[in-house]
HTML snippet that shows the backbone in 3Dmol.js (N, CA, C, O; Angstrom):
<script src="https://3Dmol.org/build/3Dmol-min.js"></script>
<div id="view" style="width:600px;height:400px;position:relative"></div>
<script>
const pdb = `
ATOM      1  N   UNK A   1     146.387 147.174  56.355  1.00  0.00           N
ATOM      2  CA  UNK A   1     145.211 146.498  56.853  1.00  0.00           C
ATOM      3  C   UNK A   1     144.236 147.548  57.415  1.00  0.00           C
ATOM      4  O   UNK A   1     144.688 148.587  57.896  1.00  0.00           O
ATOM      5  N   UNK A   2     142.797 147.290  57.368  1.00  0.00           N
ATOM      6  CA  UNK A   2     141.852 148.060  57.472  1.00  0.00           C
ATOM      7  C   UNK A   2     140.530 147.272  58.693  1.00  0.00           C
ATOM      8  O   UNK A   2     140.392 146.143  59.165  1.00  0.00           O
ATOM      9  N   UNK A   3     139.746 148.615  58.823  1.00  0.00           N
ATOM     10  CA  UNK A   3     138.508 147.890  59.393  1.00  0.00           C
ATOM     11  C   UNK A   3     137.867 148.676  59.641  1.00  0.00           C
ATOM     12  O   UNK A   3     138.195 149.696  60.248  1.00  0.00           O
ATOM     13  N   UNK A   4     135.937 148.182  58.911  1.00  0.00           N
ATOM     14  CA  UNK A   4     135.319 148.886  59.161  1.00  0.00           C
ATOM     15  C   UNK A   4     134.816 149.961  60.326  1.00  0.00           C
ATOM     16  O   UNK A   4     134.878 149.476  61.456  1.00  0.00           O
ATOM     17  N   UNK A   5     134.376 151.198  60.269  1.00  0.00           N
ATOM     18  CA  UNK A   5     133.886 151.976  61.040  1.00  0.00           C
ATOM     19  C   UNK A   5     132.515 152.360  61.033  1.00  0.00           C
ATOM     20  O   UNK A   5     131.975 153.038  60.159  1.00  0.00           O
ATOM     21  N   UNK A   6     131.919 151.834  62.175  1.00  0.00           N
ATOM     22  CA  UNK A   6     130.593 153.348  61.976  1.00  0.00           C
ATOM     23  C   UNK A   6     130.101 153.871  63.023  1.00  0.00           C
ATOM     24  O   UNK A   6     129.868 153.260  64.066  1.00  0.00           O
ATOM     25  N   UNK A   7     129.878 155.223  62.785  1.00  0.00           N
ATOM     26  CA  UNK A   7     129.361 156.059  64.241  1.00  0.00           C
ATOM     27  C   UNK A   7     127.982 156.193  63.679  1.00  0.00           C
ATOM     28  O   UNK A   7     127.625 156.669  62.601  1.00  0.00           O
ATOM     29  N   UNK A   8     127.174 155.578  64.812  1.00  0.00           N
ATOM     30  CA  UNK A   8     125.816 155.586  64.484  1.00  0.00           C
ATOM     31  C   UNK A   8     125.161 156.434  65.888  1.00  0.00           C
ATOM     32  O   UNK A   8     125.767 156.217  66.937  1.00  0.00           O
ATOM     33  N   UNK A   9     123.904 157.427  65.958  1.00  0.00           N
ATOM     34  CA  UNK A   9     123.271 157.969  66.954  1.00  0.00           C
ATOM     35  C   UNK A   9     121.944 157.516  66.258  1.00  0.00           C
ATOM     36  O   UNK A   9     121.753 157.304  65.061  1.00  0.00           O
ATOM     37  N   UNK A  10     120.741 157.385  67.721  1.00  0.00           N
ATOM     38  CA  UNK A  10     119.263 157.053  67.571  1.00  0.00           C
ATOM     39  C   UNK A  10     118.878 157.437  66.281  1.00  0.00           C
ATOM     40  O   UNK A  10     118.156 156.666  65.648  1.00  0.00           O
ATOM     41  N   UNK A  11     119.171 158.302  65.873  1.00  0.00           N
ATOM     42  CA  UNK A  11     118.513 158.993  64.919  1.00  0.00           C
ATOM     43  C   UNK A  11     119.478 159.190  63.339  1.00  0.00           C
ATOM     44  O   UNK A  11     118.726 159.180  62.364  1.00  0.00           O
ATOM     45  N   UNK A  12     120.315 159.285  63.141  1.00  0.00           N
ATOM     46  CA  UNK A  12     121.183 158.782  61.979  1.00  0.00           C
ATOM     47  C   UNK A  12     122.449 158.216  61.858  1.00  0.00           C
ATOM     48  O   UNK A  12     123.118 158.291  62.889  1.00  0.00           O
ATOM     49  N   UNK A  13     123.103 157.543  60.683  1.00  0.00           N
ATOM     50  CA  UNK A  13     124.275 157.383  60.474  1.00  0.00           C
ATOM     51  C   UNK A  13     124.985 158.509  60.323  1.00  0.00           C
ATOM     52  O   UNK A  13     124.844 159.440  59.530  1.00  0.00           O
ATOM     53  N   UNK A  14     125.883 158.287  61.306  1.00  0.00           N
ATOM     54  CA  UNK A  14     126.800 159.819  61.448  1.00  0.00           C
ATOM     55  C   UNK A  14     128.177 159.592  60.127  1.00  0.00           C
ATOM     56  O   UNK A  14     128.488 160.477  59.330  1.00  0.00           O
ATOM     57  N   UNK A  15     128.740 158.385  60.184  1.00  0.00           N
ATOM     58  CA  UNK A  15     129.733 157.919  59.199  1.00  0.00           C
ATOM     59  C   UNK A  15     129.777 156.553  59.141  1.00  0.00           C
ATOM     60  O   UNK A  15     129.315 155.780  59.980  1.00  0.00           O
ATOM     61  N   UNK A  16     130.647 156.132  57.586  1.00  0.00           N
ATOM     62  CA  UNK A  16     130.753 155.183  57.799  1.00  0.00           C
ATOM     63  C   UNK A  16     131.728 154.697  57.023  1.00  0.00           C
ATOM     64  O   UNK A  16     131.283 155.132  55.961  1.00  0.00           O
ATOM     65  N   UNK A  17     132.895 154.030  56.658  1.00  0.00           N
ATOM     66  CA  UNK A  17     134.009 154.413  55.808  1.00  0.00           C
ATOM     67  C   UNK A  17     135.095 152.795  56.854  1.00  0.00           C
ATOM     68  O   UNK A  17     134.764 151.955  57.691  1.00  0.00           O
ATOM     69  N   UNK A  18     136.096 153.063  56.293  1.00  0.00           N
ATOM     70  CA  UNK A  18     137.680 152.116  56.637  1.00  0.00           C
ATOM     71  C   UNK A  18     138.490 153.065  57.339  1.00  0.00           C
ATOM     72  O   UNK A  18     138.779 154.207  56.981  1.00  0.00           O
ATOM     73  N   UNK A  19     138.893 152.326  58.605  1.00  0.00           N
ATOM     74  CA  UNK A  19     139.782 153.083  59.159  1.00  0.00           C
ATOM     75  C   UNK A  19     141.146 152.375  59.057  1.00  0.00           C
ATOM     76  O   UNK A  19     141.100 151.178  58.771  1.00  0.00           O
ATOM     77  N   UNK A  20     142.092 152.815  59.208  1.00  0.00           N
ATOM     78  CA  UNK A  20     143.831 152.230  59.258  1.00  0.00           C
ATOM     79  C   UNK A  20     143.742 152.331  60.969  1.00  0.00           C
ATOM     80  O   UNK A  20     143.570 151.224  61.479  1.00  0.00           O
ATOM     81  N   UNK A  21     143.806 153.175  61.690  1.00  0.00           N
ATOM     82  CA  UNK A  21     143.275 153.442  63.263  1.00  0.00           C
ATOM     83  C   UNK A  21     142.178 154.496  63.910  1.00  0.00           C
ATOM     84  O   UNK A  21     141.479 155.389  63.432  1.00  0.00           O
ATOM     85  N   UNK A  22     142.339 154.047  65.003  1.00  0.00           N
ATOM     86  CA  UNK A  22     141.136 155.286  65.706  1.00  0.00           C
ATOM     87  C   UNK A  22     141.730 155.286  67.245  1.00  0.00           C
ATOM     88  O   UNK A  22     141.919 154.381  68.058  1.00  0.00           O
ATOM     89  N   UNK A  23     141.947 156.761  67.277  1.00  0.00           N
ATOM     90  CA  UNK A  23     142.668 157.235  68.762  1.00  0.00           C
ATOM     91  C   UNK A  23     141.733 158.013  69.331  1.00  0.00           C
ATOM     92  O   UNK A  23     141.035 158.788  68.677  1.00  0.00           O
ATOM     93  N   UNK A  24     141.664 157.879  70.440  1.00  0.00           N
ATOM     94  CA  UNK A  24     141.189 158.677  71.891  1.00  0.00           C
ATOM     95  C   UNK A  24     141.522 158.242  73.207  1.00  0.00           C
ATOM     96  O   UNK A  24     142.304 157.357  73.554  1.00  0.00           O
ATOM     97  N   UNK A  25     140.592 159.227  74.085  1.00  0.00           N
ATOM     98  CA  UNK A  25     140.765 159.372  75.402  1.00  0.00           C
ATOM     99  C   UNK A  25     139.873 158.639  76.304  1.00  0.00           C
ATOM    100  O   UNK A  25     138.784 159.210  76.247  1.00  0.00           O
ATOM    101  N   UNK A  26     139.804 157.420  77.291  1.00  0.00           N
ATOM    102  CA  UNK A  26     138.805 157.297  77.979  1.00  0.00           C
ATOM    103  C   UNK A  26     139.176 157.681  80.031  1.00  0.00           C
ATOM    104  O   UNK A  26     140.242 158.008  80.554  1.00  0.00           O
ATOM    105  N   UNK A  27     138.223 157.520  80.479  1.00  0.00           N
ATOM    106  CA  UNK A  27     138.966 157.198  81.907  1.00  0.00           C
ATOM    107  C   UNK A  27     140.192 157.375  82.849  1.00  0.00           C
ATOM    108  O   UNK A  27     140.414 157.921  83.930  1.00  0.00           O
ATOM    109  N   UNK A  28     141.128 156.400  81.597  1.00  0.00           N
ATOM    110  CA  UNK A  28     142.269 155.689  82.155  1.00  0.00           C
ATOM    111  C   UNK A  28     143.311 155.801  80.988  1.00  0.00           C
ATOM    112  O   UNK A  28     144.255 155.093  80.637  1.00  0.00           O
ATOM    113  N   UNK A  29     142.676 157.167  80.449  1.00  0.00           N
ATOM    114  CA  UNK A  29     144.043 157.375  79.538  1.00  0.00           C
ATOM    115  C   UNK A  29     143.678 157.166  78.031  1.00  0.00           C
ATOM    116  O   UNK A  29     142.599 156.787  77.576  1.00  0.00           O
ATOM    117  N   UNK A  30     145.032 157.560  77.238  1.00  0.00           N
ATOM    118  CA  UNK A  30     144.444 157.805  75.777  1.00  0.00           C
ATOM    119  C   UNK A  30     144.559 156.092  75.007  1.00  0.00           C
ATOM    120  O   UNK A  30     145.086 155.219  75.698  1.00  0.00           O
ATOM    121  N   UNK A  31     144.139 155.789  73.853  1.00  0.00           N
ATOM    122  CA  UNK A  31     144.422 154.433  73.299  1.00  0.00           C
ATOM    123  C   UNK A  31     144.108 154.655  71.815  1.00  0.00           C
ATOM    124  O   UNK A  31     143.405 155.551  71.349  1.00  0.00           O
ATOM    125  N   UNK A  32     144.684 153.782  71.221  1.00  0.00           N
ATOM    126  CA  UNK A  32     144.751 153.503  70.171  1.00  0.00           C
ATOM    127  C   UNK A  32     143.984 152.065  69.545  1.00  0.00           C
ATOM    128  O   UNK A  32     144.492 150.989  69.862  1.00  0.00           O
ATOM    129  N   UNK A  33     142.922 152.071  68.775  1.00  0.00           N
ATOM    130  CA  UNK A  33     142.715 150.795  67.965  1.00  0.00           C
ATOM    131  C   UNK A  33     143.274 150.213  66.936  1.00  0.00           C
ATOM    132  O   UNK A  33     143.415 151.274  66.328  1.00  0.00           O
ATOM    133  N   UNK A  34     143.885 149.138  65.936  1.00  0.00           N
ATOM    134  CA  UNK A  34     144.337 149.250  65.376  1.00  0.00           C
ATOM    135  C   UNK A  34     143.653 148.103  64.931  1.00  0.00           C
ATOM    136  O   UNK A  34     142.865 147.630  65.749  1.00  0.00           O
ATOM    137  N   UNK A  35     143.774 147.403  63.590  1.00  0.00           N
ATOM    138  CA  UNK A  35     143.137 146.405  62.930  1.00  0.00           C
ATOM    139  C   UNK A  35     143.266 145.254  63.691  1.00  0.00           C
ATOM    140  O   UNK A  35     144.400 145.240  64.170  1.00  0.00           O
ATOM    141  N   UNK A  36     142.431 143.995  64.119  1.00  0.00           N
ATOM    142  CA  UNK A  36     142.625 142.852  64.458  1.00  0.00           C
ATOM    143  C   UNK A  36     142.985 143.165  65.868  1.00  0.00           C
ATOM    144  O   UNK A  36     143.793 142.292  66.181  1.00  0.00           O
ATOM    145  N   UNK A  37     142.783 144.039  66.978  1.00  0.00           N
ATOM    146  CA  UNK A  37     142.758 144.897  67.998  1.00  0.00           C
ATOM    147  C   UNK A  37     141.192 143.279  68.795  1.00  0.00           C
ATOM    148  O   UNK A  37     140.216 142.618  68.440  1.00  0.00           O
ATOM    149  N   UNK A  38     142.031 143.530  69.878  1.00  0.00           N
ATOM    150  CA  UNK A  38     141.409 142.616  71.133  1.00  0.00           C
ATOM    151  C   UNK A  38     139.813 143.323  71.106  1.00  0.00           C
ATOM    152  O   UNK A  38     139.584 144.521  70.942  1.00  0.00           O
ATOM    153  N   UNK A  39     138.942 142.392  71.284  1.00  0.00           N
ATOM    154  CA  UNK A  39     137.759 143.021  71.706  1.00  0.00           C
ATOM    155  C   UNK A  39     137.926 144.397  72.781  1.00  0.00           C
ATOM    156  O   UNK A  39     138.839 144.617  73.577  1.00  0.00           O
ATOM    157  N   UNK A  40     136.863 145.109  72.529  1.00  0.00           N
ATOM    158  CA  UNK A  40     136.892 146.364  73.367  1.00  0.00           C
ATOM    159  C   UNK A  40     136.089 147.326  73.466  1.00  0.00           C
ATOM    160  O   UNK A  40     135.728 147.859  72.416  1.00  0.00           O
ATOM    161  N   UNK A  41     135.596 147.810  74.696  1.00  0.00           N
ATOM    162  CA  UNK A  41     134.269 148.733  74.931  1.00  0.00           C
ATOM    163  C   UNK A  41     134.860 149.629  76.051  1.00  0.00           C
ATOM    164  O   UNK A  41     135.451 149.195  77.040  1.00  0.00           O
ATOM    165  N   UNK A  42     134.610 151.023  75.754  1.00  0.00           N
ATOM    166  CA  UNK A  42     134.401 152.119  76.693  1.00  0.00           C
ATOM    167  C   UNK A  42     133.347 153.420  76.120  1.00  0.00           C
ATOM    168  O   UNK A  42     132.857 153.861  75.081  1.00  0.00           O
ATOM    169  N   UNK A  43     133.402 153.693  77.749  1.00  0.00           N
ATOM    170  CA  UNK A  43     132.893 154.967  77.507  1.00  0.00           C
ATOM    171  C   UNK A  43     133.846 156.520  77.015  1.00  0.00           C
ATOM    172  O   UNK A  43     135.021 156.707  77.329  1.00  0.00           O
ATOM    173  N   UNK A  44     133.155 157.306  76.353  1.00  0.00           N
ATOM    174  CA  UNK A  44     134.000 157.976  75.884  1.00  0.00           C
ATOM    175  C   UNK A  44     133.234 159.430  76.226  1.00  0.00           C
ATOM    176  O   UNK A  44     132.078 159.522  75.812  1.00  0.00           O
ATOM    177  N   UNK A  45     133.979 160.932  77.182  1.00  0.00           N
ATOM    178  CA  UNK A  45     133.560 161.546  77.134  1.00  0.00           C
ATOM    179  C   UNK A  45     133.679 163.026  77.224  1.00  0.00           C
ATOM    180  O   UNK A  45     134.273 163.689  78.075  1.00  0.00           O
ATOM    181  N   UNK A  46     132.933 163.458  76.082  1.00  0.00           N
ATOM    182  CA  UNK A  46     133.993 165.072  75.403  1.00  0.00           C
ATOM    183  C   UNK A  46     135.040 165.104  75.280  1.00  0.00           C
ATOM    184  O   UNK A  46     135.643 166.082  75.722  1.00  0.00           O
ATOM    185  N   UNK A  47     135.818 163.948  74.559  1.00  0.00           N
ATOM    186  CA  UNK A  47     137.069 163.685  74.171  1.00  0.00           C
ATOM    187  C   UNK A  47     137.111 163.891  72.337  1.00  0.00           C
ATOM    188  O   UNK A  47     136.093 164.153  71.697  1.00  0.00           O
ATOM    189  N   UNK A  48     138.284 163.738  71.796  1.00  0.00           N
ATOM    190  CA  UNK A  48     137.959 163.709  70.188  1.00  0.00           C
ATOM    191  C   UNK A  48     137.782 162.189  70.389  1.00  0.00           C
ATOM    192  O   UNK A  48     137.778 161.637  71.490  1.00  0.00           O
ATOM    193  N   UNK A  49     137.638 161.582  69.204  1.00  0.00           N
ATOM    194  CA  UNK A  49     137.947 160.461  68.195  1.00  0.00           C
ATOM    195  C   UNK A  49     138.280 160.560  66.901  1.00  0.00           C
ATOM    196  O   UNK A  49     137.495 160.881  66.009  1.00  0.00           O
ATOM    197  N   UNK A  50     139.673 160.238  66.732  1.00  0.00           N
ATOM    198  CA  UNK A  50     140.436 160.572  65.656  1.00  0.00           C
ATOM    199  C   UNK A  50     140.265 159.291  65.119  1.00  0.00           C
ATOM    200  O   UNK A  50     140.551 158.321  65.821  1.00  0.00           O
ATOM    201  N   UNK A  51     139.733 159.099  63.685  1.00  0.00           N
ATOM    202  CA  UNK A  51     140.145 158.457  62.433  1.00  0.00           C
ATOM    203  C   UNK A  51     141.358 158.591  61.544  1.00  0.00           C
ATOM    204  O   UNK A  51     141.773 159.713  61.257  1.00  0.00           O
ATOM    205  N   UNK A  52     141.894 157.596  61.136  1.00  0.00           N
ATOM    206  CA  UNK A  52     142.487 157.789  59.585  1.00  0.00           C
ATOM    207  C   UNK A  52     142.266 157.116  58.867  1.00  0.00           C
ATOM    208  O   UNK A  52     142.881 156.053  58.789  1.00  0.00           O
ATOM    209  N   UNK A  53     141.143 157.502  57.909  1.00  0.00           N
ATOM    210  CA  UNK A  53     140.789 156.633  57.079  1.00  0.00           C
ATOM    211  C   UNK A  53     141.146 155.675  56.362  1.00  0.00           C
ATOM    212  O   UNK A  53     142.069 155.123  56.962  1.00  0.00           O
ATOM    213  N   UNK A  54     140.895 155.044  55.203  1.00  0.00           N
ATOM    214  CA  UNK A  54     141.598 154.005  54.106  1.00  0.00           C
ATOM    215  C   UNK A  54     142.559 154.657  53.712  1.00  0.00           C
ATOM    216  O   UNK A  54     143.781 154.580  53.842  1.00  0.00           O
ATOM    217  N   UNK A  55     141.580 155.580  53.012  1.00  0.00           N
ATOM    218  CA  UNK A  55     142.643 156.826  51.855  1.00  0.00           C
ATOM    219  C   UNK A  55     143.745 157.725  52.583  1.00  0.00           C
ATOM    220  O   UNK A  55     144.651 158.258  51.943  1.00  0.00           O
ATOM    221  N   UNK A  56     143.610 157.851  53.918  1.00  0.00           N
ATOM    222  CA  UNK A  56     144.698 158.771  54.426  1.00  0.00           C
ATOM    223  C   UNK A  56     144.414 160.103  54.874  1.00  0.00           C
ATOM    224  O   UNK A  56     145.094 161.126  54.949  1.00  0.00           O
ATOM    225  N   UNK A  57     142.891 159.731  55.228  1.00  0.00           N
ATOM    226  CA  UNK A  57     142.401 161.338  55.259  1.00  0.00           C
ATOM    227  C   UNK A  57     142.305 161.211  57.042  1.00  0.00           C
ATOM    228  O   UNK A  57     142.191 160.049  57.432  1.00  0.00           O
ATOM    229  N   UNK A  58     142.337 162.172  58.019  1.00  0.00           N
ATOM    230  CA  UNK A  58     141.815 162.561  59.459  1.00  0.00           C
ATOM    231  C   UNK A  58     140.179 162.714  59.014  1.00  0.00           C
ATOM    232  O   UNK A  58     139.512 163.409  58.248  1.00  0.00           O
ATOM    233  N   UNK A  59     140.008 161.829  59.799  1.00  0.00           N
ATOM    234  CA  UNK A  59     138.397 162.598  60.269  1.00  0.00           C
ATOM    235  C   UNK A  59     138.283 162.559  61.954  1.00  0.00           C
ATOM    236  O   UNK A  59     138.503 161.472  62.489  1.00  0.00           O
ATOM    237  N   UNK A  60     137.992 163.555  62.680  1.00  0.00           N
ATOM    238  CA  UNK A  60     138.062 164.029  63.781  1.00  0.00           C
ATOM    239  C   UNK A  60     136.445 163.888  65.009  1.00  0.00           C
ATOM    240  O   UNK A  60     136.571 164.971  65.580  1.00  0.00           O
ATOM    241  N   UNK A  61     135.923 163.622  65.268  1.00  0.00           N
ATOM    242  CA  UNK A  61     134.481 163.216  66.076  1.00  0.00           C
ATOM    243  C   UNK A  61     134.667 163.790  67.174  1.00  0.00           C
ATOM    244  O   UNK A  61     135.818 163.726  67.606  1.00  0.00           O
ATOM    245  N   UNK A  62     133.545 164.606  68.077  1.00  0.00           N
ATOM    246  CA  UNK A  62     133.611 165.050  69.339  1.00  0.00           C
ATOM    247  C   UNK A  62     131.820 164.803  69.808  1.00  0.00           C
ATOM    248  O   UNK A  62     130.809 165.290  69.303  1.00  0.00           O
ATOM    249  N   UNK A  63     132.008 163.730  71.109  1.00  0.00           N
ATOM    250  CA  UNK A  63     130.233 163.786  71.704  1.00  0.00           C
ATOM    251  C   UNK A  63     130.294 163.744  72.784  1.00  0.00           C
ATOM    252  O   UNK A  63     131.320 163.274  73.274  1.00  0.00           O
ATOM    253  N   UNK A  64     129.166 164.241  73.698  1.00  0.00           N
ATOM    254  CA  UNK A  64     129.339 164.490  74.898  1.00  0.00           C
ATOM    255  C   UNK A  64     129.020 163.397  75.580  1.00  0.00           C
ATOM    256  O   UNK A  64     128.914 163.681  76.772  1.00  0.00           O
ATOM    257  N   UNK A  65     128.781 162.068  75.323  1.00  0.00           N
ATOM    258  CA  UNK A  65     129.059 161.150  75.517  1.00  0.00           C
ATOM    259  C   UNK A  65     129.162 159.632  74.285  1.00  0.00           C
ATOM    260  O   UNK A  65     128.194 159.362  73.574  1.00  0.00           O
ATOM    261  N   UNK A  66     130.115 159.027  74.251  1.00  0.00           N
ATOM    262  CA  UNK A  66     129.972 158.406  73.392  1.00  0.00           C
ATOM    263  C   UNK A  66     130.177 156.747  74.142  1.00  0.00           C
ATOM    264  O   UNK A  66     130.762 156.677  75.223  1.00  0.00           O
ATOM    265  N   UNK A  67     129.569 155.289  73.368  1.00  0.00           N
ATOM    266  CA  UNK A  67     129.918 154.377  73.800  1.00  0.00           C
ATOM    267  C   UNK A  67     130.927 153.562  72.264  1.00  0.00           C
ATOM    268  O   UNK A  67     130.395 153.597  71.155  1.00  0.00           O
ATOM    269  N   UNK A  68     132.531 152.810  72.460  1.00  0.00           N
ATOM    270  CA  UNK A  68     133.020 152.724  71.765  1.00  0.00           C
ATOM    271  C   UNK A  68     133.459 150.890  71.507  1.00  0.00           C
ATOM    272  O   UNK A  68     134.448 150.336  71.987  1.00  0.00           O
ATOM    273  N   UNK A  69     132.433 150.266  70.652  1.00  0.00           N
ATOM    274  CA  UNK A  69     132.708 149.021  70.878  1.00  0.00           C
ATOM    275  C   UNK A  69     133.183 148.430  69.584  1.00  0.00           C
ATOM    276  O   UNK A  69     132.655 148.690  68.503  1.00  0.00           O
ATOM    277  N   UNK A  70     133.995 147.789  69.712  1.00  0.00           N
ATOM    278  CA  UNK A  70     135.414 146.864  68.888  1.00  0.00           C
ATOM    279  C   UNK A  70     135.168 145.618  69.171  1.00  0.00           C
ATOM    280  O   UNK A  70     135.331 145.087  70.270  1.00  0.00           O
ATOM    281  N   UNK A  71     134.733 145.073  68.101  1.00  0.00           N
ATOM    282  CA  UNK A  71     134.520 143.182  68.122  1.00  0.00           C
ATOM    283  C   UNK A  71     134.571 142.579  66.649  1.00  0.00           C
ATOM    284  O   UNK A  71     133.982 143.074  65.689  1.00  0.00           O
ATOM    285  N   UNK A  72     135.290 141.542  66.618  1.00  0.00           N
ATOM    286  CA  UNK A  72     135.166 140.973  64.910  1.00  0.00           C
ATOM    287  C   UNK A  72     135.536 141.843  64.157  1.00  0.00           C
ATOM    288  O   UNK A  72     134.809 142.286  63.268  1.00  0.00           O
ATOM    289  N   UNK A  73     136.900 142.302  64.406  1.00  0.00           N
ATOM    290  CA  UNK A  73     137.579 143.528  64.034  1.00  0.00           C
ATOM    291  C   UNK A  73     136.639 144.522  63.122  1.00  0.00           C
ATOM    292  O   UNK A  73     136.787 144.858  61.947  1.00  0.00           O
ATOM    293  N   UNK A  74     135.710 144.844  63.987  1.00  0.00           N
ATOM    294  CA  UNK A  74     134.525 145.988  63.093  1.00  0.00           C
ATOM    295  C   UNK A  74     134.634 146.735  64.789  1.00  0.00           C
ATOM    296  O   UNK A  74     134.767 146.116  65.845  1.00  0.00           O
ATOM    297  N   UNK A  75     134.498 148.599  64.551  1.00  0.00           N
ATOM    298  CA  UNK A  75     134.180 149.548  65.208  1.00  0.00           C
ATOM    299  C   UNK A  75     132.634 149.998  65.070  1.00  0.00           C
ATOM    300  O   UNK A  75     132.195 150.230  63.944  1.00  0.00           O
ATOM    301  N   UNK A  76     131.720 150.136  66.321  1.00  0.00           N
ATOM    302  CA  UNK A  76     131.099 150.662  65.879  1.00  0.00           C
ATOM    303  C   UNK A  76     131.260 151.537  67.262  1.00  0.00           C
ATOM    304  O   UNK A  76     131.869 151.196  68.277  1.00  0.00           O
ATOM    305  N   UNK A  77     130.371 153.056  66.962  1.00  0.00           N
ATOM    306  CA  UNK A  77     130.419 154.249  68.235  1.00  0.00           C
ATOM    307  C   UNK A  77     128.807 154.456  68.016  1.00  0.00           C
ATOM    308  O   UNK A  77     128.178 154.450  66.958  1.00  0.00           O
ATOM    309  N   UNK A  78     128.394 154.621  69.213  1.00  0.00           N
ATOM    310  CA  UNK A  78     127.037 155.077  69.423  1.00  0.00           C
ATOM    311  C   UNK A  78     126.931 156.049  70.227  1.00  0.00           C
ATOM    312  O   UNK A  78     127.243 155.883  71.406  1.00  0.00           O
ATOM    313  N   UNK A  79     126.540 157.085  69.838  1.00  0.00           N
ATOM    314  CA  UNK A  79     126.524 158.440  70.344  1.00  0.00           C
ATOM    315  C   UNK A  79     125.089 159.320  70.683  1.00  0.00           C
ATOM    316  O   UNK A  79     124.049 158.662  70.635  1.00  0.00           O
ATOM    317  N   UNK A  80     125.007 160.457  70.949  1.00  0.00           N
ATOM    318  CA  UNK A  80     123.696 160.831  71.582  1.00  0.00           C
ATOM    319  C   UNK A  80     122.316 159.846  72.318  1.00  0.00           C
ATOM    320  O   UNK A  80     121.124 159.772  72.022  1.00  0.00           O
ATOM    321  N   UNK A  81     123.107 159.220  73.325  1.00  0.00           N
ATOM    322  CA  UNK A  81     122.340 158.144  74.109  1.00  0.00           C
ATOM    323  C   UNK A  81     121.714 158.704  75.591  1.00  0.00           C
ATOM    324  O   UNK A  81     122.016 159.507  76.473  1.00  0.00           O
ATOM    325  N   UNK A  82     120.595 157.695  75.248  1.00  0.00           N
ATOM    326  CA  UNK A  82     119.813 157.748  76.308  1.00  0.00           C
ATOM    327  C   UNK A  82     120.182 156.538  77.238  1.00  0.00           C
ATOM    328  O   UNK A  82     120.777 155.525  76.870  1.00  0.00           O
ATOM    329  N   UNK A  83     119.792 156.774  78.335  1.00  0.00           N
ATOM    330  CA  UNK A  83     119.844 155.479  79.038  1.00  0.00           C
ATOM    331  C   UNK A  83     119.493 154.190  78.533  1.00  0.00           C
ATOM    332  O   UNK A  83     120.244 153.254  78.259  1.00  0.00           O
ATOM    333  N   UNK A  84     118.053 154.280  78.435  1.00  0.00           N
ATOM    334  CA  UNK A  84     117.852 152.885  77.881  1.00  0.00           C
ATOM    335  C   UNK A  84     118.118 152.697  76.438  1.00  0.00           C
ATOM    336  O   UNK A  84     117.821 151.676  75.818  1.00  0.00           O
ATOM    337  N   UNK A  85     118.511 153.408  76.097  1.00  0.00           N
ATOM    338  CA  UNK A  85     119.229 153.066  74.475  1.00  0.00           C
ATOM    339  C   UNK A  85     120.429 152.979  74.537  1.00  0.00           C
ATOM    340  O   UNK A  85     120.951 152.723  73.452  1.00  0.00           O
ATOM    341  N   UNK A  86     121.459 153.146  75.824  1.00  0.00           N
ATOM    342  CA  UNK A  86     122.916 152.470  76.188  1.00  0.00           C
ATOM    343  C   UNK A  86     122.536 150.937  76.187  1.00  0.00           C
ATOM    344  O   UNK A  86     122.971 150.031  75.477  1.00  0.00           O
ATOM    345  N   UNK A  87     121.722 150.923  77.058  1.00  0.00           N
ATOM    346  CA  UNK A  87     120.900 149.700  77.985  1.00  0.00           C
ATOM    347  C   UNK A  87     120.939 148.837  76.343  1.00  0.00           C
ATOM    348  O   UNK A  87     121.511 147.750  76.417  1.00  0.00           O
ATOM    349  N   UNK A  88     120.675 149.018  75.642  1.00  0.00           N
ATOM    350  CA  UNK A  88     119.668 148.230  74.852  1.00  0.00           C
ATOM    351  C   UNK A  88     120.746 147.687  74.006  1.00  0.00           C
ATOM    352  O   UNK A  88     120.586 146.537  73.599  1.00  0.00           O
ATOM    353  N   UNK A  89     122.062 148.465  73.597  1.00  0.00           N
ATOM    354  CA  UNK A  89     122.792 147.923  72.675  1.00  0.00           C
ATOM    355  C   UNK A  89     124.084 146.968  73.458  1.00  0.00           C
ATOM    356  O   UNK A  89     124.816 146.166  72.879  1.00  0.00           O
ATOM    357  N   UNK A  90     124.107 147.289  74.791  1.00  0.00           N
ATOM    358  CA  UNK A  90     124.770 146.495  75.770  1.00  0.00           C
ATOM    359  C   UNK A  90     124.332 145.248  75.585  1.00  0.00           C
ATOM    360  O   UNK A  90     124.744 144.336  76.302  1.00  0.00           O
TER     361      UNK A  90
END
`;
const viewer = $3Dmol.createViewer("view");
viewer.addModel(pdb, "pdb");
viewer.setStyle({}, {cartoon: {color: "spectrum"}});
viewer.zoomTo();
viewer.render();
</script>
């Protein structure tokens, strides 16, 4: 089982592809997403974000701040933010 991904910043689509999971670090420790995964939002910062794609490949992400939201089993990450462009997708 799969689910879409995309890391999007103001200014382009960074990726966009099927993940099997996506691991990192927030706050309060490391976590794992996995398909059909409970709604979910954090902040994420200068941590990786590890993918594994459909096919089985790592793809690896690092931002100095990222926001990481999981709903309707779709990921999306929004990265290089401004305040009111946190503001706005909140």
């Amino acid at each position: 089982m799969i689910f879409p991904i995309t890391i999007l910043s103001p200014f382009q689509k960074i990726f966009e592809g099927n993940a099997l999971y996506v691991s990192s670090e927030n706050s309060a420790g490391k976590f794992d997403i996995l398909p059909r995964h409970a709604n979910f939002i954090s902040i994420i910062e200068d941590k990786d974000i590890i993918a594994k794609t459909a096919n089985g490949k790592i793809e690896t992400f690092k931002f100095p701040k990222a926001i990481i939201l999981f709903a309707d089993n779709s990921l999306k990450i929004y990265t290089d933010l401004s305040p009111s462009y946190a503001e706005s997708i909140l």
